[in-house]
VOBA-1610 file (N, C-alpha, C; in pm, whole numbers, padded with zeros to 5 digits, always signed):
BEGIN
Unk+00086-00119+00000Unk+00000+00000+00000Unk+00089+00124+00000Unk+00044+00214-00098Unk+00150+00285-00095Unk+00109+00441-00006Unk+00227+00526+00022Unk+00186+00636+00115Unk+00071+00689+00072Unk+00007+00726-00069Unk-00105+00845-00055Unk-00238+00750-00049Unk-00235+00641-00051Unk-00332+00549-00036Unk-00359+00511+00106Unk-00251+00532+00192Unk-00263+00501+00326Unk-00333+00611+00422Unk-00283+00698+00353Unk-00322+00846+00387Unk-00451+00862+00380Unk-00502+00825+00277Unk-00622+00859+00264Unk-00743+00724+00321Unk-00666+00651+00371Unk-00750+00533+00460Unk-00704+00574+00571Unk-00639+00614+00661Unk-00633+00698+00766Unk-00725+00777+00796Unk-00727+00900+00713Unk-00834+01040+00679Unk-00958+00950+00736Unk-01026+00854+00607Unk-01144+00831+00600Unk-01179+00724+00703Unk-01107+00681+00780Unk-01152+00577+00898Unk-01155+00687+01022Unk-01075+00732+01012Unk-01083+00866+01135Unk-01236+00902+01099Unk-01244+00999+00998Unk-01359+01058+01004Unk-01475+00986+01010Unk-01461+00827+00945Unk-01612+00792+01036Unk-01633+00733+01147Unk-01504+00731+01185Unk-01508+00690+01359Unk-01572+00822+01417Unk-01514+00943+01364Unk-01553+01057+01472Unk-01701+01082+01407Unk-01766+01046+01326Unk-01927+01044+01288Unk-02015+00945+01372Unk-01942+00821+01397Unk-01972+00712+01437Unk-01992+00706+01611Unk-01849+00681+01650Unk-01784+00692+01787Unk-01693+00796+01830Unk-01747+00945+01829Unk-01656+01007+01852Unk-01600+01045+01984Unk-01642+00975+02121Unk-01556+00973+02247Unk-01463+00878+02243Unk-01491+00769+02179Unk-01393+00675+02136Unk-01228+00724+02048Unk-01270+00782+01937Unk-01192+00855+01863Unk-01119+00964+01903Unk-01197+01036+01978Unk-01107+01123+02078Unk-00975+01076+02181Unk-01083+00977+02201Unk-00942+00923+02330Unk-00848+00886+02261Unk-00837+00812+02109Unk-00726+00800+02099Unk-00668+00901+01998Unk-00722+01005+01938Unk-00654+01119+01901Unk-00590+01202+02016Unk-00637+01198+02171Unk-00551+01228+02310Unk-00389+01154+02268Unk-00408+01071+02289Unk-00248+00935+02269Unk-00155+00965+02184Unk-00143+01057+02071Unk-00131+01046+01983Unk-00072+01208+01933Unk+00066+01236+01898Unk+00143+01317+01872Unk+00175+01386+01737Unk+00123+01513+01717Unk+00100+01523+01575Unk+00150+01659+01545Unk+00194+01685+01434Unk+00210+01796+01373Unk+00115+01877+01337Unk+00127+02018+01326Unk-00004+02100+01236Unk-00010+02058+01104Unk+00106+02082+01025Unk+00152+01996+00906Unk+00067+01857+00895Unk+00099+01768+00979Unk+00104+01631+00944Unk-00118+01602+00950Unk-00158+01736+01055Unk-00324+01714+01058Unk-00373+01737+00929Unk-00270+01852+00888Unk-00318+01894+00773Unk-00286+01811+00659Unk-00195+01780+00652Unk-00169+01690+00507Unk-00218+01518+00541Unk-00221+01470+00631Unk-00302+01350+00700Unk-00440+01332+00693Unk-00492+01463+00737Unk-00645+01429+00768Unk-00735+01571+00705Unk-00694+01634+00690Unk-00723+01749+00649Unk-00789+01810+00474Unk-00610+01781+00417Unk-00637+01756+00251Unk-00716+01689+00195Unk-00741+01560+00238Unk-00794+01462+00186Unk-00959+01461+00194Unk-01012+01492+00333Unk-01187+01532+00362Unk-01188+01656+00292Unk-01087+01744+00317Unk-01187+01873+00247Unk-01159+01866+00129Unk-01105+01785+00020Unk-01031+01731-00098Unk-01210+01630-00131Unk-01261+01520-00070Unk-01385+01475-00056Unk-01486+01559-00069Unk-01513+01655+00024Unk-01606+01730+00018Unk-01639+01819-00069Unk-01505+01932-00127Unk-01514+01970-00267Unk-01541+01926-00388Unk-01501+01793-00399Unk-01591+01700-00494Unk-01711+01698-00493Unk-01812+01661-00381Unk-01943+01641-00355Unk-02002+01801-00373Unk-01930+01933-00370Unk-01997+02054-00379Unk-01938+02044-00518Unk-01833+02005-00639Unk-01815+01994-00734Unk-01969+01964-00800Unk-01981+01781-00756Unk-02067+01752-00810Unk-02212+01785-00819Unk-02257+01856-00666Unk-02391+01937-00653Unk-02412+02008-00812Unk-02266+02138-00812Unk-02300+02235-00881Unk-02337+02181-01032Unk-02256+02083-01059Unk-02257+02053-01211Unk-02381+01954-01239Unk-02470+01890-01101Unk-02568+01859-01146Unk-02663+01954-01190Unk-02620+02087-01085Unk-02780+02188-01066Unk-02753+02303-01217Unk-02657+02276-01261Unk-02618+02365-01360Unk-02617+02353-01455Unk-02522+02192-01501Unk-02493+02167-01583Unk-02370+02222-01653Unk-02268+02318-01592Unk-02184+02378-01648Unk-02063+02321-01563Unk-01980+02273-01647Unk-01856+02254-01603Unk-01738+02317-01523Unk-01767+02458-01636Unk-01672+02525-01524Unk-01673+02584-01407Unk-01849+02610-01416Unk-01858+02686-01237Unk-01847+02603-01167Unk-01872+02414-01176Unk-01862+02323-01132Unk-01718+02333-01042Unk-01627+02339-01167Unk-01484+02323-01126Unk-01451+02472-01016Unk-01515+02580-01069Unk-01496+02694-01021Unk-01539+02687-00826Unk-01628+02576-00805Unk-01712+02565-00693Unk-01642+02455-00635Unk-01557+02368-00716Unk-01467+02283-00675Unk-01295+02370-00605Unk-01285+02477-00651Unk-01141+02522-00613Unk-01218+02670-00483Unk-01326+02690-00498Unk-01377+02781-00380Unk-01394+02675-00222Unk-01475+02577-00246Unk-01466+02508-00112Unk-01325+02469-00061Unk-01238+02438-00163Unk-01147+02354-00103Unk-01053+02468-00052Unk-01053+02581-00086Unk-00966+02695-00106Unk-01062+02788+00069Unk-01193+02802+00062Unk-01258+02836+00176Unk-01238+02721+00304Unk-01262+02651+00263Unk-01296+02532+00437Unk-01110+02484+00488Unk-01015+02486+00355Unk-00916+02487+00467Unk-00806+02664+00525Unk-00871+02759+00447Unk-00872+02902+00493Unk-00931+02871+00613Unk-01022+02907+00607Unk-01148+02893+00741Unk-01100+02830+00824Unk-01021+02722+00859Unk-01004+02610+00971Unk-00900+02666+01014Unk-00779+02701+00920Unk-00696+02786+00947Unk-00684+02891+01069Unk-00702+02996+01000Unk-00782+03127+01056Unk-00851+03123+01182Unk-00958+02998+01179Unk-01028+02925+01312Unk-00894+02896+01424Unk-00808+02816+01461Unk-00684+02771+01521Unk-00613+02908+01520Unk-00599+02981+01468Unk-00514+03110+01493Unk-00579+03212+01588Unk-00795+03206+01525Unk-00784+03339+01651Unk-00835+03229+01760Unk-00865+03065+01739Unk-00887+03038+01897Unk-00742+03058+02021Unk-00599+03084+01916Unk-00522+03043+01987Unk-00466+03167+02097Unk-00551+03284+01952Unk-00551+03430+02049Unk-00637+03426+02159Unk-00748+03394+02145Unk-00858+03386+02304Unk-00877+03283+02377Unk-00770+03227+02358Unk-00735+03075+02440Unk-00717+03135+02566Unk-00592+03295+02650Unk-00587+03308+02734Unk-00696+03384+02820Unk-00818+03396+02721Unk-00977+03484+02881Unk-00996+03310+02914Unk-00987+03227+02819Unk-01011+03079+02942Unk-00986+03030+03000Unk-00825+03129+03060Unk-00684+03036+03148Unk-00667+02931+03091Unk-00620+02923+02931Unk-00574+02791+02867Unk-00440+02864+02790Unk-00348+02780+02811Unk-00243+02743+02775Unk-00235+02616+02665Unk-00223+02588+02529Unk-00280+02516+02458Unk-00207+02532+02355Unk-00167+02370+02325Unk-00034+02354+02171Unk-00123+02407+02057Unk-00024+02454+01992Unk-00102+02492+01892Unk-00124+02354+01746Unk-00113+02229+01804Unk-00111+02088+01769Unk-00232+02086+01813Unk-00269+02088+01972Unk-00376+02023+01998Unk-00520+02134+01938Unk-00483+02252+01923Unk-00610+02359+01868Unk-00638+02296+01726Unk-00542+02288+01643Unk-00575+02224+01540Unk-00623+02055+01489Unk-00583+02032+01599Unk-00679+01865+01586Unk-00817+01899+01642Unk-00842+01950+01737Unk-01009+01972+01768Unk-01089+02042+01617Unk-01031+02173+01559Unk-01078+02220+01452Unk-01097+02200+01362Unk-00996+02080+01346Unk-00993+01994+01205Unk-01088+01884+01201Unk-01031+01822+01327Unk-01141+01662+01323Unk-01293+01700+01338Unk-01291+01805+01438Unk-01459+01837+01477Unk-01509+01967+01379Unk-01461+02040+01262Unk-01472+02103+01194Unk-01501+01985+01025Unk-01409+01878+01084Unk-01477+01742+00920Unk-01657+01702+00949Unk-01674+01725+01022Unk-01848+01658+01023Unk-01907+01787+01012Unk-01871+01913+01031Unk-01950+02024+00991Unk-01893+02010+00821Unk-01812+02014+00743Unk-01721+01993+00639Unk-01839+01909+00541Unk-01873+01801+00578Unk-01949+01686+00553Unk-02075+01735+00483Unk-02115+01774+00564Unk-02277+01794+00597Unk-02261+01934+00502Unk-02225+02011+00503Unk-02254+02150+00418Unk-02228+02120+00302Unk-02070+02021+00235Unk-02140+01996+00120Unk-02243+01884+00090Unk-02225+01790+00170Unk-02348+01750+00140Unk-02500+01816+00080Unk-02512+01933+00162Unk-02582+02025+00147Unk-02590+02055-00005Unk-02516+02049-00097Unk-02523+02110-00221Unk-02542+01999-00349Unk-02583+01858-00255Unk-02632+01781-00385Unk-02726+01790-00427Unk-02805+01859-00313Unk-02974+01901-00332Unk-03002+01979-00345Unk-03108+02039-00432Unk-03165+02192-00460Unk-03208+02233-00356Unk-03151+02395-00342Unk-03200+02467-00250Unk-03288+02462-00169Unk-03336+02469-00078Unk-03436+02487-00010Unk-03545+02345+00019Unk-03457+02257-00073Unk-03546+02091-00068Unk-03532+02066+00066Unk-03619+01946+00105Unk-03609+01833+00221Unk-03459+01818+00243Unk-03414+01735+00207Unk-03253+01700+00221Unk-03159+01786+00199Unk-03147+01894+00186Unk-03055+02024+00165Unk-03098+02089+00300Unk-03187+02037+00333Unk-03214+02138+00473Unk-03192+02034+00595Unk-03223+01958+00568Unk-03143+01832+00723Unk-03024+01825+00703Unk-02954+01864+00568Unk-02809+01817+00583Unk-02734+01976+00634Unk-02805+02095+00621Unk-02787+02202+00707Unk-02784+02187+00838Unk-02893+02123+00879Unk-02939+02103+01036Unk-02835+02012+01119Unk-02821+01865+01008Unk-02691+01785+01061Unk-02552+01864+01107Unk-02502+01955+00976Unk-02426+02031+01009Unk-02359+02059+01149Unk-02506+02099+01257Unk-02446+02147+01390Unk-02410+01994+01486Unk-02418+01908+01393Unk-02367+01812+01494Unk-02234+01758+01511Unk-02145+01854+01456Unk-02010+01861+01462Unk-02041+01932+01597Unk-02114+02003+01662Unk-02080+02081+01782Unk-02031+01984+01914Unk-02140+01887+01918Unk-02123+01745+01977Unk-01988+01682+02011Unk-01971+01690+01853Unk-01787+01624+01844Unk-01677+01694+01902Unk-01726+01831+01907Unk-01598+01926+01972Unk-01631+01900+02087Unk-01747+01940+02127Unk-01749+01918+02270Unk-01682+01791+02330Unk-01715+01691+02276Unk-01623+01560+02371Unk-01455+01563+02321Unk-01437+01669+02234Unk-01336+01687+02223Unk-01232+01785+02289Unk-01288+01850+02309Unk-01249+01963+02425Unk-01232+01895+02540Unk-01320+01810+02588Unk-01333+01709+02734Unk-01246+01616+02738Unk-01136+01573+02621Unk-01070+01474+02614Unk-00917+01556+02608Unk-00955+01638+02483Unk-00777+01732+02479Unk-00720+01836+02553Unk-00865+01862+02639Unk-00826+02039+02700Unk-00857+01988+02851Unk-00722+02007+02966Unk-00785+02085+03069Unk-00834+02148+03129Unk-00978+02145+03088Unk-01087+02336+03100Unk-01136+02331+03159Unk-01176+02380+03293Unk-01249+02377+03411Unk-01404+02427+03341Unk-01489+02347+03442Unk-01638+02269+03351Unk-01724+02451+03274Unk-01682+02505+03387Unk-01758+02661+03363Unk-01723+02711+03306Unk-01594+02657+03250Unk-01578+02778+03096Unk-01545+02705+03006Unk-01585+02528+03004Unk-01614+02458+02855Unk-01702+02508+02739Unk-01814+02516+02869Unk-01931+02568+02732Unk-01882+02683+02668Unk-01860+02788+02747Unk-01817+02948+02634Unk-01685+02850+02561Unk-01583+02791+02564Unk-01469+02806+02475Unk-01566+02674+02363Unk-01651+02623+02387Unk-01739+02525+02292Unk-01797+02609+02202Unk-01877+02697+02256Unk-01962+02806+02135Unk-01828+02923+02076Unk-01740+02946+02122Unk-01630+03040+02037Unk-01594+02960+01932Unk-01534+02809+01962Unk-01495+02703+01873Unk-01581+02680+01747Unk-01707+02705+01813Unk-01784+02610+01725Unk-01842+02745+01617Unk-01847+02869+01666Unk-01888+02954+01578Unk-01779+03029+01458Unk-01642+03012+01544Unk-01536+03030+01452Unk-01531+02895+01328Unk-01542+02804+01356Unk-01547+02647+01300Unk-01641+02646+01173Unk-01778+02778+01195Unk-01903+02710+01194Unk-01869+02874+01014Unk-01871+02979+01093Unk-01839+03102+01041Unk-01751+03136+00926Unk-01641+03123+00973Unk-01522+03157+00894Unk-01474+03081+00751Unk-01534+02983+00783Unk-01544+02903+00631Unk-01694+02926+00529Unk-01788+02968+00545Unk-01901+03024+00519Unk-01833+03154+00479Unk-01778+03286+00535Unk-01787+03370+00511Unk-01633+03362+00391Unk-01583+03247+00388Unk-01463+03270+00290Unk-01556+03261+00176Unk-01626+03132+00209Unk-01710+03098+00047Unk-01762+03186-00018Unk-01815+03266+00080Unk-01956+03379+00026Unk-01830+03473-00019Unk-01725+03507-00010Unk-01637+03594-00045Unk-01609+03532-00171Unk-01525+03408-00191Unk-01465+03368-00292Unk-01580+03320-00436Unk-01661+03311-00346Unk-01822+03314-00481Unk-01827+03420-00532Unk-01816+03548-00479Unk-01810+03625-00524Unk-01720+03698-00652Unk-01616+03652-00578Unk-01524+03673-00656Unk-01510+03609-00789Unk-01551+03449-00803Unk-01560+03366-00908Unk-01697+03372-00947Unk-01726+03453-00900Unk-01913+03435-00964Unk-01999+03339-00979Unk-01977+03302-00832Unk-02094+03196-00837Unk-02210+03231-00803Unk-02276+03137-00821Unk-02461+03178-00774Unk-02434+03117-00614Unk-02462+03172-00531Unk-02491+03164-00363Unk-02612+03084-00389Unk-02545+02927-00330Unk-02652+02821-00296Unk-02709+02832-00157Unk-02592+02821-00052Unk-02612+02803+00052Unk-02608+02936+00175
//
């Protein structure tokens, strides 16, 4: 088996463990020593590399045009790992109103792993026409990445219980936000039609 094949069975068993069993998956993403680099080119490239496909393929069903297809293929992948980015940089600035002290390894495995099931679900979101049945539960699914951070925070962070929840909703709105507002920027810019 060769490295980019392994890689990408890594990626995709992670991520449906953390869809699946994600206190399980946590504990052993705790164990486990990682680079920012290595989240990113490990687990990172490869889901939001997945998911741009599936918003690829939304667009070029709902369109029929190839290139905004492709054009909607280089905006997600170009927004959601901006966004995650950006996410880990300013949690790492307001890490200290929570009295946390925090690798900047472990900020980026919570954002990444518990930022892939929000990742999921939004494009998912774009196989279906607007405003349908299933374009709107796979919106709603969306917030159940919040879930995943949360037992993720409880596994990677020493955070005293009263200020889990606030550093859960900063996480989860930077997580939730900042990749949304790249898209709606970079649509713009490439002229896409605003699905979501």
């Amino acid at each position: 088996m060769n490295f980019r094949t392994k890689n990408t069975m890594y990626s995709f068993t992670r991520w449906f463990n953390l869809l699946i069993e994600p206190k399980k998956e946590w504990e052993i993403i705790a164990q486990e020593t990682s680079t920012v680099k290595s989240i990113f080119i490990r687990f990172a490239f490869p889901v939001i590399t997945f998911c741009s496909l599936l918003s690829f393929a939304g667009v070029f069903i709902h369109t029929g045009n190839i290139n905004t297809a492709i054009s909607q293929l280089a905006v997600s992948f170009i927004s959601l790992n901006l966004g995650f980015y950006i996410a880990g940089k300013m949690i790492m600035l307001l890490a200290p109103n929570f009295q946390l002290k925090i690798k900047y390894e472990t900020i980026y495995q919570l954002i990444i792993y518990g930022g892939s099931i929000f990742c999921l679900f939004h494009c998912m979101a774009k196989l279906f026409s607007t405003h349908s049945f299933l374009n709107q539960i796979c919106l709603v699914f969306e917030l159940y990445f919040i879930r995943v951070l949360w037992l993720g925070i409880s596994s990677l962070l020493s955070i005293s219980e009263n200020k889990r929840p606030g550093f859960t909703i900063m996480a989860s709105l930077l997580i939730l936000v900042l990749p949304i507002i790249f898209e709606r920027m970079f649509s713009i810019i490439f002229k896409l039609p605003v699905t979501i």
